[in-house]
C-alpha positions as CSV (number, residue, x, y, z in Angstrom):
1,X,142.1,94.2,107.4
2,X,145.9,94.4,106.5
3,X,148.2,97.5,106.8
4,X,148.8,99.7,104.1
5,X,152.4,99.6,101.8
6,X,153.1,102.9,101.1
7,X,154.6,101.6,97.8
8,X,156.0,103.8,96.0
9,X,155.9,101.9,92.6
10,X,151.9,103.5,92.1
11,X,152.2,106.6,90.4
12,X,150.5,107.5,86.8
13,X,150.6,103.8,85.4
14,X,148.8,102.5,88.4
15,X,146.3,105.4,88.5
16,X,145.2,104.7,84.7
17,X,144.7,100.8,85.1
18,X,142.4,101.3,88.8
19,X,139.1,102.4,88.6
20,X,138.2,104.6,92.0
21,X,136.0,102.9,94.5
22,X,132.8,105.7,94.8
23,X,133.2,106.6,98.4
24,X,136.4,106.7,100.2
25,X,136.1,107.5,104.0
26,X,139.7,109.0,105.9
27,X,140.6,109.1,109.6
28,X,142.8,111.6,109.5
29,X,145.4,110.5,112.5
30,X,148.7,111.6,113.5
31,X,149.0,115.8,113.6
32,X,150.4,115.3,116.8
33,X,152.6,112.3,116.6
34,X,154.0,114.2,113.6
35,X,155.0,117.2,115.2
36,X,156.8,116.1,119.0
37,X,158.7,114.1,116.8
38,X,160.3,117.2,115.5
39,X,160.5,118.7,118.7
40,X,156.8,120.9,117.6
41,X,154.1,122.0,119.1
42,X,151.1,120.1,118.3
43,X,149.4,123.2,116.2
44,X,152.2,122.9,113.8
45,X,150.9,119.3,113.2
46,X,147.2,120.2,112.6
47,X,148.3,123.0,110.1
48,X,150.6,120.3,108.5
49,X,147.6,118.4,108.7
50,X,145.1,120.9,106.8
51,X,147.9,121.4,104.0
52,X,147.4,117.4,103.6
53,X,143.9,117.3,103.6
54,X,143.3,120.3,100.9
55,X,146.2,117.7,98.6
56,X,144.1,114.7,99.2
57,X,140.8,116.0,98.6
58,X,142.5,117.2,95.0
59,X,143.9,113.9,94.3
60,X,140.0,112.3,95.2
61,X,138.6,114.6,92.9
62,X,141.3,113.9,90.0
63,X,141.2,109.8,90.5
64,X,137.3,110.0,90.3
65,X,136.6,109.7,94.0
66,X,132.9,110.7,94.0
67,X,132.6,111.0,97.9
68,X,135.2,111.6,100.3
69,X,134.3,111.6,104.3
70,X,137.1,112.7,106.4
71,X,136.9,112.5,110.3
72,X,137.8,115.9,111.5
73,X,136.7,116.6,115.0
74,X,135.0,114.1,116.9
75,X,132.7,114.4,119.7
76,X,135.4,112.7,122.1
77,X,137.9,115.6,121.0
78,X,135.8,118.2,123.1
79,X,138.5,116.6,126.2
80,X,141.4,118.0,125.0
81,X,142.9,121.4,126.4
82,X,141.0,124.6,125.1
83,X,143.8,125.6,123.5
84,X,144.3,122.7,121.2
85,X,140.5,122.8,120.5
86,X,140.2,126.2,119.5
87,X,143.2,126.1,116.9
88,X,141.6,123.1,115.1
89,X,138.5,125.4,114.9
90,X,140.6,128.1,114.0
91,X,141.9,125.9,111.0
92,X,138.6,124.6,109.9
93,X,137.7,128.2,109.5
94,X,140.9,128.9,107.4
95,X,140.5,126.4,105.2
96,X,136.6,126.6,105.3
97,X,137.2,130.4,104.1
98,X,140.5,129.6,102.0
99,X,139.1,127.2,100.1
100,X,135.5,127.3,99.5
101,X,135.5,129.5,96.3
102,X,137.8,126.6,94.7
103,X,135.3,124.0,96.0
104,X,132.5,125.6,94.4
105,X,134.2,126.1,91.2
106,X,135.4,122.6,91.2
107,X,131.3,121.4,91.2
108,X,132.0,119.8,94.6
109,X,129.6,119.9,96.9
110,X,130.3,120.0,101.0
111,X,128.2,118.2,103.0
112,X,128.5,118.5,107.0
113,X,128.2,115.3,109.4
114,X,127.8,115.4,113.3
115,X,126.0,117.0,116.1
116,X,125.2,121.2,115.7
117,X,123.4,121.9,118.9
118,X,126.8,122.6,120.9
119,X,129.1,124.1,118.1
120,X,130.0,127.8,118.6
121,X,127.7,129.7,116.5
122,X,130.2,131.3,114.3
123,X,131.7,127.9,113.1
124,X,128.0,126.7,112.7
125,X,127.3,129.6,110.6
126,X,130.3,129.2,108.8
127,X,129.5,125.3,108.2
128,X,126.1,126.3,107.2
129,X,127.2,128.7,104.6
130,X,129.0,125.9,102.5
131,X,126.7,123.6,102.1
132,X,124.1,126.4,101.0
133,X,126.6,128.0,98.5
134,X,127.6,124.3,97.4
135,X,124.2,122.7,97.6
136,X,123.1,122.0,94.0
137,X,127.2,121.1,92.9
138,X,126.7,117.6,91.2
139,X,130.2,116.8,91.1
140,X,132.0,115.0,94.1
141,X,130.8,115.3,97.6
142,X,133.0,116.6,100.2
143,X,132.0,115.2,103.7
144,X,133.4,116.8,106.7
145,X,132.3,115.1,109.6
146,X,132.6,117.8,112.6
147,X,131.6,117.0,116.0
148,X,131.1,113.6,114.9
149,X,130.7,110.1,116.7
150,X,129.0,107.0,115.4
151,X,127.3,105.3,118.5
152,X,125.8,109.7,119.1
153,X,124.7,109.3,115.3
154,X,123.1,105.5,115.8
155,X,121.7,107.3,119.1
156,X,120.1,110.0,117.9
157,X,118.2,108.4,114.6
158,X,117.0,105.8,117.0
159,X,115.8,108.6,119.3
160,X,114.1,110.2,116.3
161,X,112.5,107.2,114.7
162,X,111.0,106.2,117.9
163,X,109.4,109.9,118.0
164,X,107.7,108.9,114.8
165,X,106.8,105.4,116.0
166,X,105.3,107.1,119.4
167,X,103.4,109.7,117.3
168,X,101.9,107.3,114.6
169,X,104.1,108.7,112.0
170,X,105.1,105.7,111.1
171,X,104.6,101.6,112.7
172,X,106.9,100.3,114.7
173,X,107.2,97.3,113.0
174,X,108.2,99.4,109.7
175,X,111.4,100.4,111.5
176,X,114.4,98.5,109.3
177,X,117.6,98.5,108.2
178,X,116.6,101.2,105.2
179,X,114.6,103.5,107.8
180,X,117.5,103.3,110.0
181,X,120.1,104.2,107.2
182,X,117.9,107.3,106.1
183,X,117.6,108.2,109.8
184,X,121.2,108.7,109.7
185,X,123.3,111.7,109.3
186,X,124.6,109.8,105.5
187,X,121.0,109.6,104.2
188,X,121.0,109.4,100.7
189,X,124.7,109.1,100.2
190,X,126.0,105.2,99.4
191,X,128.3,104.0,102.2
192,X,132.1,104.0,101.9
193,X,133.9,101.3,99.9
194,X,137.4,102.3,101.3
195,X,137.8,103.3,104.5
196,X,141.6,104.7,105.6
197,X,143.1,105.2,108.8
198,X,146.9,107.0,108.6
199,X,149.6,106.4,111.9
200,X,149.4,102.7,112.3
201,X,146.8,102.7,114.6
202,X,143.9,99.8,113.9
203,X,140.6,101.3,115.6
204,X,137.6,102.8,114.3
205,X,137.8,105.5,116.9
206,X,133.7,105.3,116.8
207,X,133.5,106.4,113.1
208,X,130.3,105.6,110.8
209,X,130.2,102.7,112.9
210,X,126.5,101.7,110.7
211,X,128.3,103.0,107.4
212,X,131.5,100.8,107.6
213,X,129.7,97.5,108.3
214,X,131.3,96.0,104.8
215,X,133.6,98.5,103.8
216,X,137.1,97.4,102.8
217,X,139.9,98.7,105.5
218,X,143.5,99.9,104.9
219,X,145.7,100.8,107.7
220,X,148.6,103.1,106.6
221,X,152.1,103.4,108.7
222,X,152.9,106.8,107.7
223,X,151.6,109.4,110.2
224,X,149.2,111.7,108.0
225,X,150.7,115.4,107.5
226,X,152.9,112.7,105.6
227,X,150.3,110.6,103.9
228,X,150.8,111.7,99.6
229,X,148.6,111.1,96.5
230,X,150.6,107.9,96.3
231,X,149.5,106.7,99.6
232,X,146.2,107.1,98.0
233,X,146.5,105.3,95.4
234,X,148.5,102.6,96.9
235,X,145.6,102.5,99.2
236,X,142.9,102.1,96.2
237,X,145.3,99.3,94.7
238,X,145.4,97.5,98.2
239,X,141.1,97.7,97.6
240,X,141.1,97.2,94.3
241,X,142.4,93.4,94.8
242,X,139.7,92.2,97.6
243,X,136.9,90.7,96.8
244,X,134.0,91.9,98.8
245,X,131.6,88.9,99.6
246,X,129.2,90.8,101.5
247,X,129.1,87.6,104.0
248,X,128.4,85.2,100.8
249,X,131.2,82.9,99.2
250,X,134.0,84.1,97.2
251,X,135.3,82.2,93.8
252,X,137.3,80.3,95.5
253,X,134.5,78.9,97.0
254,X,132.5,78.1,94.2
255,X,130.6,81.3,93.9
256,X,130.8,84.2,92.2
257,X,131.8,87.5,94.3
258,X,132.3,91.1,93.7
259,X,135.9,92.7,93.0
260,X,136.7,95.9,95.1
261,X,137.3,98.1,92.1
262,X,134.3,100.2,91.3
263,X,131.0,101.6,92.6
């Protein structure tokens, strides 16, 4: 894991000679670094942060992303002030409602991620409503994970897979590392390639904790209502020159390996 360079020497040229790793996953950190910096209120970070996220997610689609997770609300954010919490909801509704129509027209499809049961029904309604009206969009999927936490996700598939086991749905002994994948909240989609975290911080703040277990890492400096296309790509070059071993050798010991660029 090494920390992102924010080069700035990564524009057209570089985009046309890398070819996009298929899933990309993004924790979005920083909003409210960015703003008491300037002397802000932190609201005036997240709706920074919402005009970076609708960029990014433009830029995925252009470079050939085919999936793009960003963390948005976790379930460890439900402990900041009530205030705080209801303008990110108040944001995911405006850009929900903003930006939908585009979505749709763009082929993408928006897939949801995280614990329902204790959302306020109308952003669960509103959640609901784009992934019907985007459902059978074959182009890149969008995944917003809302009310989201890894170890609640591992928790509740293992909950659920026991049910089965108990019921005689399925053995016990069946239970492996493909039941427990399809168990999750990602079934069906591959698992990221690239995972980004903006604002220097290195944690994975409990974030597809199954998902990531070989994904390549990037750590970016800049704070993210800052974070640019370039960024992105910069990030993507930083992948592209791994080689992912998937705990075997590498060519330089002996064996052949995969290189980071591509599904």
């Amino acid at each position: 894991m090494t920390r992102g360079s924010g080069r700035k020497d990564c524009g057209g040229a570089m985009t046309a000679k890398l070819q996009a790793p298929r899933h990309v996953a993004i924790i979005m950190d920083g909003n409210g670094r960015w703003a008491r910096q300037r002397g802000m209120p932190r609201a005036s970070g997240h709706r920074r942060g919402v005009e970076t996220l609708r960029r990014v997610a433009r830029a995925a689609r252009e470079l050939g992303i085919a999936y793009l997770t960003l963390y948005s609300f976790s379930t460890e954010n439900w402990s900041r002030p009530q205030s705080e919490i209801r303008e990110l909801f108040g944001l995911l509704k405006l850009f929900v409602r903003r930006d939908l129509a585009e979505l749709h027209r763009e082929n993408v499809r928006v897939r949801v991620i995280g614990r329902r049961d204790d959302l306020p029904s109308d952003i669960l309604a509103l959640l609901q409503e784009a992934e019907r009206l985007t459902r059978d969009n074959d182009g890149q999927t969008l995944v917003i994970a809302f009310n989201y936490g890894g170890r609640a996700e591992l928790a509740e598939a293992a909950r659920r897979l026991a049910m089965q086991a108990v019921s005689g749905a399925i053995a016990a002994q069946s239970i492996d590392e493909e039941t427990m994948a399809a168990a999750l909240d990602t079934a069906g989609m591959p698992d990221p390639d690239l995972l980004i975290r903006t604002s220097g911080e290195k944690r994975l703040s409990n974030f597809l904790l199954w998902q990531i277990a070989y994904s390549e890492i990037v750590f970016v400096d800049k704070l993210w209502p800052d974070f640019t296309r370039e960024d992105l790509v910069a990030a993507i070059g930083e992948y592209a020159g791994r080689v992912r071993r998937y705990g075997g050798l590498g060519e330089e010991d002996g064996q052949g390996a995969s290189r980071s660029a591509g599904p």
